[in-house]
C-alpha positions as CSV (number, residue, x, y, z in Angstrom):
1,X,76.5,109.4,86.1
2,X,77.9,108.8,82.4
3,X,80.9,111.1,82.2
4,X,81.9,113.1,78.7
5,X,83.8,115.7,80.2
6,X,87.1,114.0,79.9
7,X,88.5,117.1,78.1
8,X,88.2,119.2,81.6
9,X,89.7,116.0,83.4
10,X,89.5,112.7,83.6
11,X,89.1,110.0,86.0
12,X,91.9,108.6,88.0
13,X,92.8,105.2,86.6
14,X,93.0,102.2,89.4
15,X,96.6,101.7,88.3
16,X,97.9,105.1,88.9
17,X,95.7,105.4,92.2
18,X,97.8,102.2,93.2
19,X,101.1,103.5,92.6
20,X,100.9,106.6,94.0
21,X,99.8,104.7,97.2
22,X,102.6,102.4,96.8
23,X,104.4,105.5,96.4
24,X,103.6,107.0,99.4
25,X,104.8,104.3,101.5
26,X,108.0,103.3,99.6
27,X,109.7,106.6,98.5
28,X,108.9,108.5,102.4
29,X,112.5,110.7,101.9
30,X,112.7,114.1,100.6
31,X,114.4,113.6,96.7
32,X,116.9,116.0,98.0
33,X,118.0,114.9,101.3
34,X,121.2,113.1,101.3
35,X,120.4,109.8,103.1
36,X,119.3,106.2,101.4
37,X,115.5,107.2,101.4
38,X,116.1,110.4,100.4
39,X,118.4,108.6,97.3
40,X,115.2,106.2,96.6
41,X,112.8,109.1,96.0
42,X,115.5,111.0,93.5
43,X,116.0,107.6,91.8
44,X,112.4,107.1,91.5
45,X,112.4,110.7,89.8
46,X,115.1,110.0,87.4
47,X,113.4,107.1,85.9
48,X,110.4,108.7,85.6
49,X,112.2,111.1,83.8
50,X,113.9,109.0,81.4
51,X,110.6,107.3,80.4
52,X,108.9,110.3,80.0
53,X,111.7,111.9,77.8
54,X,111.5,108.6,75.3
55,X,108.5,108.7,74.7
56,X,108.7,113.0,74.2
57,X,111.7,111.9,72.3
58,X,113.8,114.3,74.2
59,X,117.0,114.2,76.8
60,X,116.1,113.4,80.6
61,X,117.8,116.5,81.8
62,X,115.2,118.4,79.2
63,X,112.6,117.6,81.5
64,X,111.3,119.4,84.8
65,X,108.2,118.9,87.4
66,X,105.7,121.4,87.4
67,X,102.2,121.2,89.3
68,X,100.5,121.3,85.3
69,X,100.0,122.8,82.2
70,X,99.2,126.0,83.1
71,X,102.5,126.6,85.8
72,X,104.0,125.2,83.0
73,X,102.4,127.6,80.4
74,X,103.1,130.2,83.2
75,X,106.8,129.6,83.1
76,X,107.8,129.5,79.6
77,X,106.1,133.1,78.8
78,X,107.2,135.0,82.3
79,X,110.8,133.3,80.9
80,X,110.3,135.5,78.2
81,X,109.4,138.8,79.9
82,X,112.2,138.3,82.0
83,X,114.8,137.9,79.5
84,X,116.5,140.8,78.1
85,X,117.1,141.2,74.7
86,X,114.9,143.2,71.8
87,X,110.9,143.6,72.9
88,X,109.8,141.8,69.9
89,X,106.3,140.3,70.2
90,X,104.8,136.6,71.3
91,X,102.1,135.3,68.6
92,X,100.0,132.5,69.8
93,X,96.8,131.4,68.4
94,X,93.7,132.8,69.2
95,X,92.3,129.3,70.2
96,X,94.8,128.8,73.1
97,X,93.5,128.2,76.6
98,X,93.0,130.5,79.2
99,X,96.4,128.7,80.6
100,X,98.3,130.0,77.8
101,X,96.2,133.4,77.1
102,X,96.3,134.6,80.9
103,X,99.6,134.9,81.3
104,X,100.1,136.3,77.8
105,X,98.0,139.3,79.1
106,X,100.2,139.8,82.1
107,X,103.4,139.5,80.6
108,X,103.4,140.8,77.4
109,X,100.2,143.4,77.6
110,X,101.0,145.6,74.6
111,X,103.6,143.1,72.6
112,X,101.7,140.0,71.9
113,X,99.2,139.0,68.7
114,X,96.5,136.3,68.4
115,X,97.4,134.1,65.2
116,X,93.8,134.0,63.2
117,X,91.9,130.4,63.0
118,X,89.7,129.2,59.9
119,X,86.5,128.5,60.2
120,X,87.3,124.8,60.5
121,X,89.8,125.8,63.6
122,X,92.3,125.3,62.4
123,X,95.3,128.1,62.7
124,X,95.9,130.1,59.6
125,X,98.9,129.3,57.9
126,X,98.9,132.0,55.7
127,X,98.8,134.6,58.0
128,X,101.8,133.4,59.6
129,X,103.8,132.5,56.6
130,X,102.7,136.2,55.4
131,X,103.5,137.8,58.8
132,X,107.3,135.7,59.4
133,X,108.0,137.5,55.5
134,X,107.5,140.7,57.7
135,X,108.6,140.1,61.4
136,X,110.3,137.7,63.5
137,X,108.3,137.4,67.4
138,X,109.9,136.6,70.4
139,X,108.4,133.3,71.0
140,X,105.4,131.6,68.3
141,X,102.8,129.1,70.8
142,X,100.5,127.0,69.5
143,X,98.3,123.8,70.8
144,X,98.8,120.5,69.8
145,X,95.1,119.8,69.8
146,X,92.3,121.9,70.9
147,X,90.7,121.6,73.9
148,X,86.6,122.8,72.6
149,X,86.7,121.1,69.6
150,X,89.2,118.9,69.4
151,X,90.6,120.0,66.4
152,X,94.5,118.8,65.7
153,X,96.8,121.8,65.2
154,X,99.9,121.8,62.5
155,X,101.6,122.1,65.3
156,X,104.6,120.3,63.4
157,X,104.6,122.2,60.5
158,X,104.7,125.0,62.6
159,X,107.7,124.1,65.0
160,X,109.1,123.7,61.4
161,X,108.5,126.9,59.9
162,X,109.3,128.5,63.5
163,X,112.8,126.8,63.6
164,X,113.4,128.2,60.2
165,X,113.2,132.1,61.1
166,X,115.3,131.1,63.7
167,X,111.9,131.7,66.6
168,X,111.2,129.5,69.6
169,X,108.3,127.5,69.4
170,X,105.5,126.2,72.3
171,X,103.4,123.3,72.2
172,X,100.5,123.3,74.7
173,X,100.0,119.8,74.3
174,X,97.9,119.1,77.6
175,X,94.9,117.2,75.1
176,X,97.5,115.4,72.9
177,X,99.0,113.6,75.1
178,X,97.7,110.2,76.8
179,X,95.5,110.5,73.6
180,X,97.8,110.2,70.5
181,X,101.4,108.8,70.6
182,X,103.6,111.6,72.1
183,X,106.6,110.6,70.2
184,X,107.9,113.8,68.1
185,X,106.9,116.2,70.9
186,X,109.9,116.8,72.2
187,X,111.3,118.2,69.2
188,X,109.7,121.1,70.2
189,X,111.5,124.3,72.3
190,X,108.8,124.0,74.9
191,X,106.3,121.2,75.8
192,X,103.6,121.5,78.6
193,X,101.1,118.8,79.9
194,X,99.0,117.8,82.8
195,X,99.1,114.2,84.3
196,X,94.9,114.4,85.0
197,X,94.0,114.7,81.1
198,X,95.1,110.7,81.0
199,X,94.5,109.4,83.8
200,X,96.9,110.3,86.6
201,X,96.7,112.6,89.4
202,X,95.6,116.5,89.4
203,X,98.4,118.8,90.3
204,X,101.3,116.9,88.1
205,X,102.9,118.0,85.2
206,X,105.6,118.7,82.7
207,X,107.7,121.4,80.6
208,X,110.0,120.1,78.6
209,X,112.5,122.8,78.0
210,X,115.4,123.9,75.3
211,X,118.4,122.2,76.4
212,X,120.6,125.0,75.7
213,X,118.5,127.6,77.5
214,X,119.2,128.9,81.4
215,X,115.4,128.8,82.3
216,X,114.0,131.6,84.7
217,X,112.2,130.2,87.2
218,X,108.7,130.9,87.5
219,X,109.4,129.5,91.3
220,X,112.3,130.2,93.2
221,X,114.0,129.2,96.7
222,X,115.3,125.5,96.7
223,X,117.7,124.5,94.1
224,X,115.3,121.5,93.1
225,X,115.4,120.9,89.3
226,X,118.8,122.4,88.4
227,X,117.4,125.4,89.7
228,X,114.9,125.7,87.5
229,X,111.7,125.1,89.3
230,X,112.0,125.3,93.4
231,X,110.3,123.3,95.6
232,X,109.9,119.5,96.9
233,X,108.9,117.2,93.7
234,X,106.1,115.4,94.2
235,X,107.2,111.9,93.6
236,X,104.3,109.7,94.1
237,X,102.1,112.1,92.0
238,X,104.8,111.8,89.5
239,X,105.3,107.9,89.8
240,X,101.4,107.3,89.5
241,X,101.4,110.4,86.0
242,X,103.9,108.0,84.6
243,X,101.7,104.6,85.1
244,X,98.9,106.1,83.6
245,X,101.1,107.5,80.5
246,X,102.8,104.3,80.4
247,X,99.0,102.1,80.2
248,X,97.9,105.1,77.3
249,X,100.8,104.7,75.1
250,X,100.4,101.0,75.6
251,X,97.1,100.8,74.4
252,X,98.5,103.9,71.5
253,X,101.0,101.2,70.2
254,X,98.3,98.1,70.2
255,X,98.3,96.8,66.8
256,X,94.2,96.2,67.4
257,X,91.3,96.4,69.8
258,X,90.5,93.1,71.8
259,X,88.0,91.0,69.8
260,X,87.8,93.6,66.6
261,X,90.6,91.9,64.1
262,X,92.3,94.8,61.9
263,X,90.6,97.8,64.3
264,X,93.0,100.0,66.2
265,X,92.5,101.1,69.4
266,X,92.3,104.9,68.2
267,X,90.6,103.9,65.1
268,X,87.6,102.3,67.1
269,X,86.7,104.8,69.0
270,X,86.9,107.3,66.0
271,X,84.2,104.9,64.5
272,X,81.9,105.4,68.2
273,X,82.2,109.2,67.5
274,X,81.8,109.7,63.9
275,X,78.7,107.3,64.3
276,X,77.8,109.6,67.0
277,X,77.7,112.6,65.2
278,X,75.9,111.3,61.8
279,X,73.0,110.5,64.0
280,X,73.3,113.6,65.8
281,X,72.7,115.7,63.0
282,X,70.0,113.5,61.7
283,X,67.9,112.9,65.0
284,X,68.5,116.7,66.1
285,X,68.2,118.3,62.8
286,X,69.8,121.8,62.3
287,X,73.1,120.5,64.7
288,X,76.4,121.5,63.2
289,X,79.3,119.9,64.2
290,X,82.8,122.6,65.4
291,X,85.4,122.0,62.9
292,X,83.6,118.5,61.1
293,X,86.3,119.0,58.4
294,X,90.0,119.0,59.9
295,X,91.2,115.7,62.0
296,X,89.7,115.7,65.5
297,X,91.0,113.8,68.3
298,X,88.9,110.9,68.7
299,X,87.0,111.6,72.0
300,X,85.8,115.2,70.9
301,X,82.3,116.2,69.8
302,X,81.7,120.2,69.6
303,X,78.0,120.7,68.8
304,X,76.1,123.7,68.1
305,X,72.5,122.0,68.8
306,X,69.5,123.8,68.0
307,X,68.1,127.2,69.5
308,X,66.6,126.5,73.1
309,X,66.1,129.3,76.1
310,X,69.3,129.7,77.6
311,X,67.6,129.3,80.9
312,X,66.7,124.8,80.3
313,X,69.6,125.0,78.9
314,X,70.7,121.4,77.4
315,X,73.6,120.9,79.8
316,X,71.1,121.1,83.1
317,X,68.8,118.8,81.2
318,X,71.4,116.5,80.3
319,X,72.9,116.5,84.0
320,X,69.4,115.4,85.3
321,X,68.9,112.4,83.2
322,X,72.7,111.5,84.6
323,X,75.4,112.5,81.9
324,X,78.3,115.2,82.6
325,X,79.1,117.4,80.1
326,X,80.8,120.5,79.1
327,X,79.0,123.8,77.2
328,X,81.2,126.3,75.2
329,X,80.1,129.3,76.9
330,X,78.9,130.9,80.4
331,X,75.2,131.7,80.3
332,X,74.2,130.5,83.6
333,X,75.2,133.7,85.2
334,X,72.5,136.1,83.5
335,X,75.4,137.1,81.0
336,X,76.6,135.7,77.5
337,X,79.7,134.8,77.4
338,X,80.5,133.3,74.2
339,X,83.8,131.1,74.6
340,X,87.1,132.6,72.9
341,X,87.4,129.4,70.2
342,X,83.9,129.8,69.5
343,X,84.3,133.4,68.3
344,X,87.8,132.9,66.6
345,X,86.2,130.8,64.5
346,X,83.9,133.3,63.5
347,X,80.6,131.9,65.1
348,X,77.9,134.2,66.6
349,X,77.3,135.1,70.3
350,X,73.5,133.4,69.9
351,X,75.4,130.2,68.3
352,X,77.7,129.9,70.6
353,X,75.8,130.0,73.5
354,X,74.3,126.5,72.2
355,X,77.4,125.0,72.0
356,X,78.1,121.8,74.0
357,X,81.0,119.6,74.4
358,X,81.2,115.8,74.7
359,X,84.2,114.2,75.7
360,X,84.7,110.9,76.3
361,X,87.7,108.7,77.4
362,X,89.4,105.4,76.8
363,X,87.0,103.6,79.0
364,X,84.1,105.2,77.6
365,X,81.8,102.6,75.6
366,X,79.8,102.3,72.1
367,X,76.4,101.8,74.5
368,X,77.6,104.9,76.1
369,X,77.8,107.0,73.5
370,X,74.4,105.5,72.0
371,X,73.0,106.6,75.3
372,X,74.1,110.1,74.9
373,X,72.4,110.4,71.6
374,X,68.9,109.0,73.0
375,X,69.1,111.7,76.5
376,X,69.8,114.4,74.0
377,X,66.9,113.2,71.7
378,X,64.4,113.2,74.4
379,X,65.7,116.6,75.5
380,X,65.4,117.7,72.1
381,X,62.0,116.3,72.5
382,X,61.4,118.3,75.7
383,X,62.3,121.7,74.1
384,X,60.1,121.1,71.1
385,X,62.7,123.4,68.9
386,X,61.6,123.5,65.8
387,X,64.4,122.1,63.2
388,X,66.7,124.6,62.1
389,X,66.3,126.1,58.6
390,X,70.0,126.9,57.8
């Protein structure tokens, strides 16, 4: 099977696999017990913390365990509710994850608002520069890149303008990292991130929290964390996150790709997908590319392909002739349900149901990718859709 569905997860590299087995063995003591293995396993967490805070660009004690993204995502807004203080709203964008959007619902029901996207998908500056003239929210959340499309959020400029009216600011930045150099992401109030995006193990991850701030903990009992999220850290799953972050910002700050002079490792594969997509469009004519315009992380293809019957759909097609990937919305079910980035970027419920997802990862190759193209051809063939004549 030829995997592009490395947005929903990717594999786990050999090296990480081999320290958290390493792990297993070597750090056996609970982190908080107060004999010599208990001592190894907190020691092993502390480093772990310190490398992960430079490259955030953050202080170690900013830093705490959660199982993922979405406990972390959980925590920061519940935080919120919890606090007292003046009711004022939480604006995220409307292209946030279900991680983020979920617990928006439950906590803040009637006091939240969904910060537009352009076309492109790309969150509208103007509304929020307009809206920040007018009112100051509780908390402003916005993705570092997005997980459909790909598309890279101003998430900078908006940590910026959010710091300026004195509002703290959330970066979901669970696609960012392991894929683009996390360096300036801990300038943020609130980071969250999942070890199994890069190559680690599933049920690790990070917040990286306001060092002034007395965090509520979504978790309570022990007192592991200062207090701030209870319960025994998982240090081999931590140790083996950190390997695989550790090989991905390697490869991040390689000055060029083995055997291609003057070609970054980042730059490379940019070239395998934008190659991709030209002949895309030109082999499967009528395809239009989700947010072609903006910068895209470099693994992310979001195609509308051309009207077939939902029921041979192009994923089921593609999964037979032995390639994984994602579709945009849930029509296997007898029901349309057109995905929420889809429709916040002002694409139709019959377009959106044709939209497919391709992600690859750093171990994905050009052949690969070439291979893609010719399954979706020949399905393409299969249908016998007529080219598009938008």
């Amino acid at each position: 099977m030829i995997y592009f569905d490395h947005n929903a997860t990717s594999p786990m590299l050999p090296l990480a696999r081999q320290a958290w087995l390493e792990a297993t063995e070597r750090y056996l003591g609970n982190p908080s017990s107060p004999h010599r293995l208990g001592g190894r396993g907190e020691a092993a967490l502390t480093a772990a913390r310190e490398q992960l805070a430079r490259y955030l660009g953050c202080e170690p004690g900013d830093v705490v365990w959660t199982s993922g993204a979405t406990e972390s995502a959980n925590t920061v807004l519940q935080h919120y509710a919890r606090r007292r203080g003046p009711r004022r709203e939480v604006w995220v964008s409307a292209i946030e994850h279900p991680a983020v959007l979920a617990p928006l619902g439950r906590y803040f029901p009637r006091a939240h608002r969904l910060m537009p996207v352009t076309r492109a998908g790309v969150v509208d500056l103007d509304w929020l520069h307009d809206h920040l003239r007018r009112a100051r929210p509780r908390l402003i959340g916005l993705m570092a890149a997005n997980n459909e499309t790909g598309v890279i959020q101003p998430w900078a400029v908006v940590r910026a303008l959010a710091r300026e009216h004195g509002v703290p600011f959330f970066c979901d930045a669970t696609q960012w990292v392991g894929r683009l150099p996390a360096s300036g992401l801990g300038e943020c109030d609130w980071v969250g991130g999942s070890a199994h995006k890069f190559g680690g193990p599933r049920g690790v991850g990070f917040l990286k929290c306001p060092a002034d701030t007395r965090l509520e903990a979504l978790l309570v009992g022990g007192p592991q964390e200062e207090g701030r999220r209870a319960g025994t850290e998982n240090v081999p799953g931590i140790v083996a996150m950190m390997a695989a972050l550790e090989r991905r910002e390697t490869a991040l700050a390689s000055p060029d790709e083995p055997g291609t002079p003057g070609s970054t490792p980042v730059g490379l594969r940019l070239a395998w997908r934008e190659r991709f997509e030209e002949e895309l469009r030109q082999r499967l004519p009528g395809t239009v590319i989700l947010g072609a315009g903006p910068t895209r992380l470099w693994n992310t293809v979001s195609a509308c392909l051309p009207a077939a019957d939902c029921r041979q759909r192009w994923v089921v097609k593609l999964d037979k002739l032995g390639f994984a990937v994602s579709t945009g919305s849930a029509c296997a079910s007898g029901r349309e349900a057109p995905s929420q980035v889809v429709a916040a970027m002002g694409y139709a419920a019959t377009e959106a149901s044709r939209v497919l997802r391709f992600s690859s990862g750093w171990e994905t190759t050009p052949e690969e990718w070439k291979a893609l193209l010719a399954a979706l051809a020949r399905v393409y063939r299969e249908f016998g859709v007529a080219p598009s004549r938008r």
